[in-house]
C-alpha positions as CSV (number, residue, x, y, z in Angstrom):
1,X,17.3,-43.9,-29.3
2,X,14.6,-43.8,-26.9
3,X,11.3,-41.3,-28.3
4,X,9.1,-42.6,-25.7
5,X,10.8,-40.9,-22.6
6,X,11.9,-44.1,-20.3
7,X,13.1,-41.4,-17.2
8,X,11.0,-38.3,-17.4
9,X,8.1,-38.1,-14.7
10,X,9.5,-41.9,-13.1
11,X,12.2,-42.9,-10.4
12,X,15.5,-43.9,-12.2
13,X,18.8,-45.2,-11.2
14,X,22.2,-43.8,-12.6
15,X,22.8,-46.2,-14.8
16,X,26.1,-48.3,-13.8
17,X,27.9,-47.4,-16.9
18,X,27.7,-44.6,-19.8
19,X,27.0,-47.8,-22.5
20,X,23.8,-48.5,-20.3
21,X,22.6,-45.5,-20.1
22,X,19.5,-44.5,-22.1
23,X,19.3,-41.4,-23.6
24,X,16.0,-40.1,-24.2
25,X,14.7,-37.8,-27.1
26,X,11.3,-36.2,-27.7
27,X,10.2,-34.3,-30.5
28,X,11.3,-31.0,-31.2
29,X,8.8,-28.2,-30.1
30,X,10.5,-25.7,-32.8
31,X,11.4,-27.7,-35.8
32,X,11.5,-24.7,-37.7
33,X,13.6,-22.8,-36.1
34,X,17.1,-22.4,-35.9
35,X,17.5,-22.2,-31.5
36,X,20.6,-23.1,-29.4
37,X,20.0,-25.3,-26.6
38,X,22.8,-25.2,-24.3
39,X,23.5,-27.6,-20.8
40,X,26.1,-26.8,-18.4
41,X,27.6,-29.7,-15.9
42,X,30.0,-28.0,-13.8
43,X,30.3,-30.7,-11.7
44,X,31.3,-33.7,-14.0
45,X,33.2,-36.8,-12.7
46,X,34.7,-39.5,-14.6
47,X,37.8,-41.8,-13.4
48,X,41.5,-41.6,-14.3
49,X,41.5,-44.7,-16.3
50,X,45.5,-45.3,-15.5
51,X,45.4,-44.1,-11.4
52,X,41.9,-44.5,-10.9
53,X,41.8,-41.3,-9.2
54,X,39.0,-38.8,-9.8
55,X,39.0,-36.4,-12.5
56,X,36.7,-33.1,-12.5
57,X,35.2,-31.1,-15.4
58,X,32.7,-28.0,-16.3
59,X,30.9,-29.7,-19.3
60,X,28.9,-27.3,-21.7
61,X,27.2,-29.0,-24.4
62,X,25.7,-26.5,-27.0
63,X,23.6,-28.3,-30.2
64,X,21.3,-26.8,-32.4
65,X,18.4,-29.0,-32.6
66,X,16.9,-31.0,-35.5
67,X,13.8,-32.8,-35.5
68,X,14.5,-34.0,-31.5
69,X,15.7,-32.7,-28.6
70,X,17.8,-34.7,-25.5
71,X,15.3,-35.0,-22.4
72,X,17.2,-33.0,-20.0
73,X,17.1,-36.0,-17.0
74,X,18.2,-38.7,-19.5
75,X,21.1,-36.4,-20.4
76,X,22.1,-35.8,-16.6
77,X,21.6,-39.8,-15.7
78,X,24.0,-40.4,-19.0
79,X,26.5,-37.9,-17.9
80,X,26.6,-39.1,-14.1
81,X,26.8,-42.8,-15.3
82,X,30.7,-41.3,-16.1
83,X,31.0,-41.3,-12.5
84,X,32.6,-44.9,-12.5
85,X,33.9,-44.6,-15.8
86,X,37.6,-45.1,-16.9
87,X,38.6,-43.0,-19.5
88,X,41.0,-40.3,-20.5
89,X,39.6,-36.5,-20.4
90,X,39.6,-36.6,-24.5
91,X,37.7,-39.8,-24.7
92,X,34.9,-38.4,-22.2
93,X,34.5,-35.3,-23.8
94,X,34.6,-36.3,-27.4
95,X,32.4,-39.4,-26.8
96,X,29.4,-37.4,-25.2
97,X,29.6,-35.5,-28.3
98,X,29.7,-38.2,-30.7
99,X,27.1,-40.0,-28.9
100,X,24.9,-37.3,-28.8
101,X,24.9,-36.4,-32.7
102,X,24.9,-40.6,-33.5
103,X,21.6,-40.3,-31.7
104,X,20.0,-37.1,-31.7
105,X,21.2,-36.0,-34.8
106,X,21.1,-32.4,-34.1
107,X,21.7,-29.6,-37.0
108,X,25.2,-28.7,-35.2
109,X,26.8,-29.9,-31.7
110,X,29.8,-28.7,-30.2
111,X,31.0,-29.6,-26.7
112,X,33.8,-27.8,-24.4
113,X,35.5,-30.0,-21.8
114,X,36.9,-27.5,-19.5
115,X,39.4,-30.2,-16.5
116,X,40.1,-29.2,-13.3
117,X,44.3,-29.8,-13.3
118,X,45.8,-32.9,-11.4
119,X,49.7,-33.5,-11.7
120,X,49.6,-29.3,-12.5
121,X,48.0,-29.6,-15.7
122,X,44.8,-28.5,-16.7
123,X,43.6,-30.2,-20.4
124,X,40.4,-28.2,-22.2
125,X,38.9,-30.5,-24.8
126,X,36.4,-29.1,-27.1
127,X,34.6,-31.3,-30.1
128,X,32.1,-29.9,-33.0
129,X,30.2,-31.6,-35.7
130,X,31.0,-28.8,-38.0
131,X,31.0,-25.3,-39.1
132,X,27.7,-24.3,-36.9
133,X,24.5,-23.0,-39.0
134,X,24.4,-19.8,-40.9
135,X,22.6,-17.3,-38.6
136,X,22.8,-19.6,-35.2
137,X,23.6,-17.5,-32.2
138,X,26.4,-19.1,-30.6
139,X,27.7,-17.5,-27.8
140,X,30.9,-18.1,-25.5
141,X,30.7,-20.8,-23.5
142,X,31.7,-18.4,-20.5
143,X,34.0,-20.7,-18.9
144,X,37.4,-19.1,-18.1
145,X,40.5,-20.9,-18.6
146,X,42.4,-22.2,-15.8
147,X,44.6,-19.4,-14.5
148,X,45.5,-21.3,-11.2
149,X,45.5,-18.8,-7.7
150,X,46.9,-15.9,-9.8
């Protein structure tokens, strides 16, 4: 877990792979208050991991921080670094979460993986750390299922 931010204000490559990417934190500017950060990527890309084929996704990533916060560029050079990445839909989705409460350690976390179909089927993955804080505003994530041309 990187405190001293390693991206922000510098020239950085995607990294070539989500294990080498950094993720940066810095402290939280709130600690004592109980906010919802939310991040939308509605154009996440990852790698069918049987096919190789491309796979799409609208990420939102909701947390509720702790005592850090995810820089926001460190966050989108992690989630690009899928672009080359292998992996099943579930395995995407839940990681990010996972790695992002192993680091951050935020209060709460929740993260909806919303697919774009291919073979006809569209797959919505969605990953908490837990029941979300007594008074935390959490609204919808405001991404429609997939309802096709009709």
């Amino acid at each position: 877990m990187a405190m001293t931010p390693l991206h922000l204000g510098k020239t950085s490559a995607l990294p070539a792979s989500p294990e080498q990417a950094v993720l940066d934190y810095v402290p939280n500017p709130r600690p004592g208050s109980l906010y919802l950060v939310r991040f939308a990527a509605p154009e996440f890309t990852s790698l069918c991991p049987v096919t190789g084929q491309p796979d799409f996704a609208h990420l939102v990533i909701d947390y509720a921080p702790g005592e850090t916060i995810v820089e926001s560029k460190s966050l989108k050079l992690f989630l690009g670094s899928f672009r080359n990445h292998a992996a099943f839909h579930e395995d995407c989705t839940v990681g990010i979460g996972e790695r992002l409460v192993a680091e951050m350690q935020p209060r709460w976390l929740r993260i909806g993986g919303y697919w774009y179909p291919r073979g006809g089927i569209p797959i919505d993955v969605f990953w908490q750390s837990g029941a979300p804080p007594e008074g935390l505003w959490v609204p919808d994530q405001g991404v429609a299922g997939y309802r096709g041309r009709g």
